[in-house]
C-alpha positions in Angstrom: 278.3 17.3 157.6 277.6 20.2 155.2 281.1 22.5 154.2 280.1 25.8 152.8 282.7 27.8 150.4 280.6 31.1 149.7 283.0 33.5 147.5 282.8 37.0 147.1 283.8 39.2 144.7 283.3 43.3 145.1 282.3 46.1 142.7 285.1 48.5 144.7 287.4 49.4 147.2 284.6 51.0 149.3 282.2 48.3 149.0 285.0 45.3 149.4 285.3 46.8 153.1 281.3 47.4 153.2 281.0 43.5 152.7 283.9 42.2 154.8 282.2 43.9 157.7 279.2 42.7 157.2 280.8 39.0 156.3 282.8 39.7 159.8 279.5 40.3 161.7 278.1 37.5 160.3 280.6 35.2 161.3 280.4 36.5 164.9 276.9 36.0 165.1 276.9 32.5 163.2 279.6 30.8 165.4 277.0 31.0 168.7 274.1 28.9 166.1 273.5 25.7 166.8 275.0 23.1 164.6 278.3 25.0 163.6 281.1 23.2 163.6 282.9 26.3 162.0 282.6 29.8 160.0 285.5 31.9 159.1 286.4 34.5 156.3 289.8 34.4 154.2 291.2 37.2 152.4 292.3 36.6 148.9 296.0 36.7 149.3 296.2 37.4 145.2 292.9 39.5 144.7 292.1 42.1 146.6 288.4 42.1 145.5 287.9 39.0 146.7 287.4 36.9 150.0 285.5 33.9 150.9 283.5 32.6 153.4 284.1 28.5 154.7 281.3 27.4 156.8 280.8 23.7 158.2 277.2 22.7 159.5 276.6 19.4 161.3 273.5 18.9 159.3 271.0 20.3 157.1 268.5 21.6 159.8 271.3 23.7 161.5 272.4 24.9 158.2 268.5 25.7 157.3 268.0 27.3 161.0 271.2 29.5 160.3 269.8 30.5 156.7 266.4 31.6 158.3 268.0 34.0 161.3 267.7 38.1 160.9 270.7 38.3 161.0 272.0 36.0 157.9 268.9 38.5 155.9 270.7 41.5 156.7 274.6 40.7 156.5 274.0 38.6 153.2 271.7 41.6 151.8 274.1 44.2 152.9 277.0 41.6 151.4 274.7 41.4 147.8 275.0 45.3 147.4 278.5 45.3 147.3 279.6 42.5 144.8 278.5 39.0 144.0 278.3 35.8 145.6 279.0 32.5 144.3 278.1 29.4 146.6 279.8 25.7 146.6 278.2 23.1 148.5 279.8 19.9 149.9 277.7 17.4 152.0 280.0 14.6 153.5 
């Protein structure tokens, strides 16, 4: 099993929104891929630049199918124009 904790931290107000919508379409989408055990986003309750992304992948093949989908490409894209991303990986 593969857990996920993608951060993000925005350049604004404006673009904080820009990303969690994106980060919330993505979660919608990622939920229905094969392989995901789960995908939600948390709010900073202390920063309000700031939320993160927990994912958990049965294996490394789902998690590689997931990264290769259209839609991962555009909501991570749209997400990388509006802050930055920091990724931790845990395989257990």
């Amino acid at each position: 099993m593969i857990r996920l904790n993608c951060f993000f931290q925005a350049d604004g107000a404006d673009e904080y929104k820009d990303a969690l919508r994106a980060a919330v379409s993505l979660t919608e989408k990622s939920r229905k891929h094969v392989g995901c055990i789960a995908y939600d986003v948390f709010q900073s309750a202390t920063r309000s630049d700031v939320f993160m992304i927990c994912e958990t992948w049965s294996d490394q093949p789902a998690l590689d199918a997931h990264s290769a989908t259209p839609e991962f490409a555009k909501f991570v894209g749209e997400m990388q124009k509006c802050g930055k991303l920091k990724l931790e990986k845990f395989e257990f």
